[in-house]
C-alpha positions as CSV (number, residue, x, y, z in Angstrom):
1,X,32.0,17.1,-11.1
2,X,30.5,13.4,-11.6
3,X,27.0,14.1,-11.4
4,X,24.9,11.6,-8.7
5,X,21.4,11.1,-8.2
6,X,20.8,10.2,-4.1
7,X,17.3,8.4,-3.8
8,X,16.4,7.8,0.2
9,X,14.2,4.8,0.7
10,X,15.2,1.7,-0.7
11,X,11.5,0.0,-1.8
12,X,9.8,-0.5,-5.0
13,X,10.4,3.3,-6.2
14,X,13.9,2.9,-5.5
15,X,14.2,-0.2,-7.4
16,X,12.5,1.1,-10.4
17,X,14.0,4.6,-9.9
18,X,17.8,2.5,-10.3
19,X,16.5,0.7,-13.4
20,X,14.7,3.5,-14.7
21,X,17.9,5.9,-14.8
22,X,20.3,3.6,-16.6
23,X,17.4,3.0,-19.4
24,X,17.0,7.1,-19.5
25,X,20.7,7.5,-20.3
26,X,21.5,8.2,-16.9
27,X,25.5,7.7,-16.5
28,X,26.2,9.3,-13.4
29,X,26.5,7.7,-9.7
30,X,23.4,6.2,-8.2
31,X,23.6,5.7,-4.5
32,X,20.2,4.5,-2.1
33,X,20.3,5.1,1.9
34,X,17.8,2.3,3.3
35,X,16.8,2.1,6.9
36,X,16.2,-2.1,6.7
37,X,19.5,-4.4,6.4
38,X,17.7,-5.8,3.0
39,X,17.9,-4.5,-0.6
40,X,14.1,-3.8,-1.9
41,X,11.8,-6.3,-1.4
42,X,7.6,-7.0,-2.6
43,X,6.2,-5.7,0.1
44,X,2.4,-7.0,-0.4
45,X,3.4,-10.4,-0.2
46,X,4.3,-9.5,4.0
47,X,0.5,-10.1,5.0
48,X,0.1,-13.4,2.3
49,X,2.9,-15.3,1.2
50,X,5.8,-14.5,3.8
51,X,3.6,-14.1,7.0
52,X,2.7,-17.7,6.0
53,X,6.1,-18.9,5.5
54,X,5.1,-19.8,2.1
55,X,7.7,-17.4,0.6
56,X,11.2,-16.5,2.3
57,X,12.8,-12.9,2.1
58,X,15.2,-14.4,-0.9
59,X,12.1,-14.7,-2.9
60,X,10.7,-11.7,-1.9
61,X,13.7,-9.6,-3.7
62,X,12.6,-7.4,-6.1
63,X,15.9,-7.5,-8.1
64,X,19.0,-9.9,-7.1
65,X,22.1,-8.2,-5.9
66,X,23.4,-9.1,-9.0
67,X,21.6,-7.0,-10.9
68,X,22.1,-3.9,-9.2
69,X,26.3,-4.5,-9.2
70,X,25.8,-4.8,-13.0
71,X,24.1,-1.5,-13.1
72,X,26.5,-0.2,-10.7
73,X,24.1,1.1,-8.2
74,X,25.3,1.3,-4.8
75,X,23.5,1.2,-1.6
76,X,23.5,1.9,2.1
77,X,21.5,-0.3,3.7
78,X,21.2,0.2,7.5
79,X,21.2,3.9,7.3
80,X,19.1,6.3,7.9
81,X,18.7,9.0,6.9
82,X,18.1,12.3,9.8
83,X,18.8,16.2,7.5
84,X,18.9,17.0,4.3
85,X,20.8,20.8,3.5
86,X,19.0,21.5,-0.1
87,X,21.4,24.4,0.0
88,X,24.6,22.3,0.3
89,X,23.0,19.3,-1.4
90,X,24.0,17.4,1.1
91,X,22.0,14.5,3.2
92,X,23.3,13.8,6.7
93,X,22.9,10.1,8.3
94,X,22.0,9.3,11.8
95,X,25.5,7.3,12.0
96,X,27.2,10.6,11.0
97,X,27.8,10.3,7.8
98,X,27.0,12.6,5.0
99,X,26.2,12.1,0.8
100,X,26.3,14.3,-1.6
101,X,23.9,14.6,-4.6
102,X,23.4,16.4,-7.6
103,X,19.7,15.2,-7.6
104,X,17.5,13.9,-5.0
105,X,14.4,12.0,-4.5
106,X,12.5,11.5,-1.1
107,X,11.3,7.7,-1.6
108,X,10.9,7.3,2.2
109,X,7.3,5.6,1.5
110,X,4.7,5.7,4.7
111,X,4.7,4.5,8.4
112,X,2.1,2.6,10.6
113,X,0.1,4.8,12.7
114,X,0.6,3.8,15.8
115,X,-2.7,2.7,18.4
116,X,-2.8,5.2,20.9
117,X,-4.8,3.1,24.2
118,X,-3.1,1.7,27.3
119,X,-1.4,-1.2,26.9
120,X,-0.5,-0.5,23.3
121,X,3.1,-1.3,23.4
122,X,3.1,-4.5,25.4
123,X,5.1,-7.9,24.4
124,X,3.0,-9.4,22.4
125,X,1.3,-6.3,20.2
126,X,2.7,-6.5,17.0
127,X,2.6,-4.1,14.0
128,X,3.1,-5.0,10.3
129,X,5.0,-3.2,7.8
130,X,8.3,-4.9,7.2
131,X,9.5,-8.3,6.9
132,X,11.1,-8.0,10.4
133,X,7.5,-7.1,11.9
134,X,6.5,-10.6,10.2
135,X,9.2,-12.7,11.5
136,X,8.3,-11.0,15.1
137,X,4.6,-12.4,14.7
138,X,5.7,-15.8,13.1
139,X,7.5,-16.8,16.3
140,X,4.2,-16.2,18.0
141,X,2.1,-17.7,15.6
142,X,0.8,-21.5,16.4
143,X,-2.5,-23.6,15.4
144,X,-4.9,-23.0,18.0
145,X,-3.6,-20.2,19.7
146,X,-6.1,-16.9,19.6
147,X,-5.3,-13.4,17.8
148,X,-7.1,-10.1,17.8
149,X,-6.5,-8.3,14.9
150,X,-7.2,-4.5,15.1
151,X,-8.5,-2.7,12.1
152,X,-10.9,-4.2,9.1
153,X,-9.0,-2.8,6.2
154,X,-7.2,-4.9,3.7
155,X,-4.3,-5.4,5.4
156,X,-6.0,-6.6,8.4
157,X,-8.1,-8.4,6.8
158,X,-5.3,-10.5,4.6
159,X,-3.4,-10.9,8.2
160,X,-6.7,-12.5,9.1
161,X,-6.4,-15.1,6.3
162,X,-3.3,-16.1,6.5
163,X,-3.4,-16.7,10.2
164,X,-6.5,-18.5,9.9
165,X,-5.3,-20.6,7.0
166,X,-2.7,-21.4,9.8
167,X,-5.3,-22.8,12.3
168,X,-5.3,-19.7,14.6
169,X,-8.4,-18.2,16.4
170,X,-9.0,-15.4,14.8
171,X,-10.9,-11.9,15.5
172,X,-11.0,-8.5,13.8
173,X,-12.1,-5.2,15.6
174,X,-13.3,-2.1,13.5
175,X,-13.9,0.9,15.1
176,X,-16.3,2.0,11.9
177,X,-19.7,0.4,11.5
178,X,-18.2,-2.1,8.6
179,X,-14.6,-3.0,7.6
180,X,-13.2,-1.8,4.6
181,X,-15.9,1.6,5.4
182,X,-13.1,3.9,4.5
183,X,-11.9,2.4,1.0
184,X,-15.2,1.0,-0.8
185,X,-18.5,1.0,-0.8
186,X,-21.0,-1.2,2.0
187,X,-22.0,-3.9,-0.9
188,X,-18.1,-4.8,-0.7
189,X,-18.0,-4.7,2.9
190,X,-21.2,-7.1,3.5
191,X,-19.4,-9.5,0.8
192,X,-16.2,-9.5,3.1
193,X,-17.6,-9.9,6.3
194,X,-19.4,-13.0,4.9
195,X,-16.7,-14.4,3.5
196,X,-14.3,-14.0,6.0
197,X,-17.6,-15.8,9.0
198,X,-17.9,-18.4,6.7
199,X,-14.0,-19.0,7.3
200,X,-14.1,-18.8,10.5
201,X,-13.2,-15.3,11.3
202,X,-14.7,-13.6,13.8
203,X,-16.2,-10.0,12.8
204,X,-16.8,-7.3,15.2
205,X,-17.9,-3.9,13.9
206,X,-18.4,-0.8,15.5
207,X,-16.3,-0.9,18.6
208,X,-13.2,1.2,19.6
209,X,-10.4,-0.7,21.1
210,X,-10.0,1.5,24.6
211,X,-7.1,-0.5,26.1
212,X,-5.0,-3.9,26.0
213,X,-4.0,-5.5,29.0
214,X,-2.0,-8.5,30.1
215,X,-2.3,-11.7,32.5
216,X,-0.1,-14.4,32.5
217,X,1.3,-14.1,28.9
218,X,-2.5,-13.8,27.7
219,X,-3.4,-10.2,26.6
220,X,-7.4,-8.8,26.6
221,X,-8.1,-6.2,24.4
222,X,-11.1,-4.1,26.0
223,X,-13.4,-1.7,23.8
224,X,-15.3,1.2,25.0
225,X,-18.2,-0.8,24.0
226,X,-17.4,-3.1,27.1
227,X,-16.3,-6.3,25.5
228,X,-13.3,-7.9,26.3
229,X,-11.3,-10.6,23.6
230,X,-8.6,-12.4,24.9
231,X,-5.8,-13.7,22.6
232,X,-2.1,-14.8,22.6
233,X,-1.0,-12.0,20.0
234,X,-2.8,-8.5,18.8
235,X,-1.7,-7.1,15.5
236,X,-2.4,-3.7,14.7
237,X,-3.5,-2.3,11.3
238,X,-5.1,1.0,11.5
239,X,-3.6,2.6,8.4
240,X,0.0,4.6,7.9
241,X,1.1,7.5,7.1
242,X,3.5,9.5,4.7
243,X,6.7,10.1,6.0
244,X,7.2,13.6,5.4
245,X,9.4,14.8,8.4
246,X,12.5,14.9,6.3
247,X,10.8,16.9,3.6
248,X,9.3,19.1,6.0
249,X,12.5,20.2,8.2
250,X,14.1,20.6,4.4
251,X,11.7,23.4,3.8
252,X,10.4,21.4,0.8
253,X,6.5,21.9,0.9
254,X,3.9,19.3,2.4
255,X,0.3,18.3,2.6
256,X,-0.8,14.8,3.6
257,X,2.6,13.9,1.7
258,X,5.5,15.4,-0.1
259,X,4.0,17.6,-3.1
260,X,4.7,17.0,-6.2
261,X,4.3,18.2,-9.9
262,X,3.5,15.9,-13.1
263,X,7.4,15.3,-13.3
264,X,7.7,14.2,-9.9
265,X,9.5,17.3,-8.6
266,X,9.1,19.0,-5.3
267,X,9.1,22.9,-3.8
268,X,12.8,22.6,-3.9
269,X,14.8,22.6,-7.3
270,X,16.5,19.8,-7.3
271,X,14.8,17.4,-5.0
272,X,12.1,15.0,-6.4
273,X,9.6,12.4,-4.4
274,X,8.3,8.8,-5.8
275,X,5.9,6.9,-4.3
276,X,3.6,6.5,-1.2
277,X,5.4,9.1,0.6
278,X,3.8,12.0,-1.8
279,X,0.9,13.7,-3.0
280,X,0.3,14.6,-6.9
281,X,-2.3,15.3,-9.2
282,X,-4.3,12.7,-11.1
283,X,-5.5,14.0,-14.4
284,X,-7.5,11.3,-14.4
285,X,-9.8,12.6,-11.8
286,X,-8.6,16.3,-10.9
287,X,-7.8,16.1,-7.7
288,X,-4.7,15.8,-5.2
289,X,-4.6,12.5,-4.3
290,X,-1.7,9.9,-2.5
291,X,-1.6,6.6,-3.1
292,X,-0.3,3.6,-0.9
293,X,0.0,1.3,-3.9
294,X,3.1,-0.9,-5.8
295,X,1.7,0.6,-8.8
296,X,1.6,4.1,-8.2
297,X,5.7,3.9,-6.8
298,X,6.5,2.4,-10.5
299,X,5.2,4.6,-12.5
300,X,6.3,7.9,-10.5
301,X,9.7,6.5,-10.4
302,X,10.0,6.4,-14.1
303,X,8.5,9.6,-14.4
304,X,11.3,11.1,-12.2
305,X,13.6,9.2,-13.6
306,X,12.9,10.8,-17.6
307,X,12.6,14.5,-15.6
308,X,16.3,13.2,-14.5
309,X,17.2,13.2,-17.5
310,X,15.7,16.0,-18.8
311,X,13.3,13.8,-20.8
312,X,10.3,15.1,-19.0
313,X,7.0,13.4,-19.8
314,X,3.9,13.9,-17.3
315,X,2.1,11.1,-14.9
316,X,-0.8,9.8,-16.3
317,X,-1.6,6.7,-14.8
318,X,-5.1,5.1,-13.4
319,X,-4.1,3.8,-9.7
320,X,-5.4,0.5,-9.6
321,X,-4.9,-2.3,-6.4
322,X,-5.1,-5.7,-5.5
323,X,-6.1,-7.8,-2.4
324,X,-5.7,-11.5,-1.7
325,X,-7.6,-13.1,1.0
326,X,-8.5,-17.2,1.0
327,X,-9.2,-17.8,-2.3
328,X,-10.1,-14.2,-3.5
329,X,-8.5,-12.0,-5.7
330,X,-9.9,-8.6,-5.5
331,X,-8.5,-5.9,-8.4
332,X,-9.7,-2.3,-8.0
333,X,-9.1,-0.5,-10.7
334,X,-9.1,3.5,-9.9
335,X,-11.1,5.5,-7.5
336,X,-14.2,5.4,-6.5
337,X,-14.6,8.4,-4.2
338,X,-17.6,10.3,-5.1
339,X,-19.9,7.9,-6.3
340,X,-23.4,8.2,-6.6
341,X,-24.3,4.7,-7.9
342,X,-23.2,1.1,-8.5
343,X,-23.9,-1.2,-10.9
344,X,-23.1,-4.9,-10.2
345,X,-22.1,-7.8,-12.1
346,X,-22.7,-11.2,-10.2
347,X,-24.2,-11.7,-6.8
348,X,-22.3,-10.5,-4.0
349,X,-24.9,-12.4,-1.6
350,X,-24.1,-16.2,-2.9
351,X,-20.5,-17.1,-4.4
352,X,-17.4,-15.5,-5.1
353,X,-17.4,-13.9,-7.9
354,X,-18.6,-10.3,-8.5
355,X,-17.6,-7.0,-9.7
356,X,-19.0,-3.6,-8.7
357,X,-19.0,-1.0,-11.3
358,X,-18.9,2.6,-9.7
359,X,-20.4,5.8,-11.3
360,X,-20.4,9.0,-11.0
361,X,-23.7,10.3,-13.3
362,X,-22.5,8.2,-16.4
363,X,-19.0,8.4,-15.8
364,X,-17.2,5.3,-14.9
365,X,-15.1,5.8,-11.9
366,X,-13.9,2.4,-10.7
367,X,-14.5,-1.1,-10.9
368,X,-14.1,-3.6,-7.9
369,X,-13.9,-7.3,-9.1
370,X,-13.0,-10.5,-7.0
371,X,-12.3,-13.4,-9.0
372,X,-13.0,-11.2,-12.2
373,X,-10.3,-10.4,-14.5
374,X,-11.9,-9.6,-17.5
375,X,-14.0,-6.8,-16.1
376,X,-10.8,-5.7,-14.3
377,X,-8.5,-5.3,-17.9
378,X,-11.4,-3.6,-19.5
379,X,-11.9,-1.3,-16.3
380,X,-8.2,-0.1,-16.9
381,X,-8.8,0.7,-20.7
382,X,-12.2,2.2,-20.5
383,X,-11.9,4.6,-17.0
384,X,-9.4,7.0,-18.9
385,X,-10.9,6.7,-22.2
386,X,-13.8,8.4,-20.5
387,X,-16.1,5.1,-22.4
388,X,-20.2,5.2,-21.5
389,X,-21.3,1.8,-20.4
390,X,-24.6,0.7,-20.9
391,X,-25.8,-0.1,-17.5
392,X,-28.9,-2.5,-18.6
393,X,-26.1,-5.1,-20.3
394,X,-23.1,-4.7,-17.7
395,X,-26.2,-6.2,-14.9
396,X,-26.8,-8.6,-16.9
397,X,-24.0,-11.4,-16.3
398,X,-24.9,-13.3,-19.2
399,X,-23.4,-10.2,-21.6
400,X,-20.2,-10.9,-22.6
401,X,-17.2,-8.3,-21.2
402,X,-16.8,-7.4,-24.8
403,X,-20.2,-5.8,-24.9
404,X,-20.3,-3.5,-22.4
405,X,-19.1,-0.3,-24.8
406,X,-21.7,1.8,-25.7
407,X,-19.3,4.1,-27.6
């Protein structure tokens, strides 16, 4: 029997995964079930770039059709996916039509979490995920006209950027006392609330959206605060979550995301998970974590791609991110959950251009740096290395990057 490897999800694992396979040796069928009508795309770009309409979904591609007819992968796009029988190793399609598979992977990636007020689902509330979400809010998008954003985190506050640097009105609403409270640390949220007022964004912190309503084509979003914002469009960004329900009804064994060993592989023999859709071990740290990042999809897929090909070889990777707002690039490289103490580089309060070094004790945990590459690149190399910084020099701006290594 022709051995084939089934991956469902067609996003950045899946088009790593592909790639990944044919360099392992992989000679076998390779078949992809996506739910869009488009083969994998950047994703991060939907809140910059292609919201807007610098960038079209051509250019967004992650590989040219091309190159996956030359690798003989075949996909089946429109499809989604509704059963998988681990038993038969079979996956059943909501169309009614079933695939077969040798091996599996669960690449179904993560969902947004829906706002659950009155007046949540009306015309002119839009969510962002895909690229059809985006071309839903560009018809609605026009210089002057007002939007409420809801949620401060990055993906919120990118949609806020790029709508503003189309001449829109724009405010966010966080429910938290300061955007971004749930991902870094208050020094980066302060930084980001300035920089966004100085661009004309309006901030609002601390209030919980209670309802939307609608008059005459204008909606008014109401808090439980008591203040009441008025817009032509509301976009809502208050986070996703793993989609797991496939996995789950399969038996295969979940927590806050498909679980998943070094290799990639799940409860179930034969079924492995890539990407923001599961939750593995970092070494790094020593902890369970998941990850919504590009990076984290590649480098899972080609671990489950060698454990494919019985060519196992553990993840080991530092997750690292990126943000682009106005002329900012943030890069955040691992995780700085548990810190008890930052070290800045730069003023945060003047400019733009910074980095916060996190710590835990001595230990480096993560570094977040806007407009600051070289302390990014030598974040990556020294976090996993386990490097002690001396925290006297890395204050001190005028020390070069290449000093900071105390041993």
């Amino acid at each position: 029997m022709t051995e084939k490897c089934l991956i469902i999800g067609a996003s950045h694992a899946a088009a790593q995964l592909v790639f990944s396979l044919r360099q392992e040796g992989w000679t076998g069928e390779i078949a992809v079930l996506g739910e869009e009508a488009a083969l994998p795309y950047h994703r991060p770009p939907l809140s910059k770039d292609f919201l807007a309409g610098n960038k079209s979904l051509d250019d967004l591609l992650i590989r040219p059709a091309e190159a996956y007819a030359a690798a003989d992968i075949r996909f089946a796009l429109g499809t989604r996916a509704s059963r998988i029988e681990p038993e038969a190793r079979l996956v059943h399609a909501e169309n009614g039509d079933a695939y077969d598979y040798t091996h599996l992977v669960i690449a179904t990636g993560a969902q947004v979490r829906h706002l659950p007020v009155p007046g949540a689902e009306l015309p002119g509330v839009f969510y962002l995920r895909n690229y059809a979400d985006v071309e839903k809010i560009q018809a609605s998008m026009a210089p002057g006209r007002r939007a409420v954003i809801i949620g401060g985190g990055y993906i919120g506050l990118e949609t806020a950027a790029s709508l503003t640097a189309k001449g829109m009105s724009v405010t966010v609403i966080e429910a938290m006392p300061r955007i971004l409270q749930r991902v870094t640390a208050p020094v980066m949220s302060a930084f980001y609330a300035r920089v966004h007022r100085e661009e004309g964004v309006t901030i609002v912190e601390g209030e919980a959206v209670s309802a939307i309503g609608e008059e005459r084509g204008v909606l008014t979003v109401n808090t439980a605060e008591g203040s009441a914002f008025a817009a032509e469009m509301v976009i809502v960004g208050i986070g996703v979550d793993p989609c797991t329900a496939l996995a789950q009804t399969a038996g295969i064994a979940c927590d806050n995301g498909v679980l998943v060993n070094a290799h990639g592989e799940t409860s179930v023999a034969g079924i492995y998970a890539a990407g923001d859709v599961t939750r593995h071990h970092n070494p790094i740290y020593d902890r369970q974590v998941r990850l919504e990042s590009v990076p984290n999809a590649t480098e899972q897929a080609k671990i489950v791609a060698a454990a494919i090909c019985g060519k196992p070889k553990p993840y080991n990777s530092l997750p690292w991110f990126w943000s682009d707002q106005f002329d900012l690039k943030l890069q955040i490289a691992g995780l700085s959950e548990g810190y008890d103490d930052i070290v800045l580089r730069g003023d945060p309060k003047a400019g733009r251009s910074f980095a916060a070094f996190y710590f835990a004790g001595e230990r480096l945990l993560a570094v977040d740096a806007v407009n600051r590459p070289q302390e990014f690149m030598l974040a990556k190399r020294l976090i996993p290395m386990g490097t002690i910084l001396d925290k006297a020099k890395l204050s001190d701006d005028t020390v070069p990057v290449k000093d900071f290594m105390v041993r």
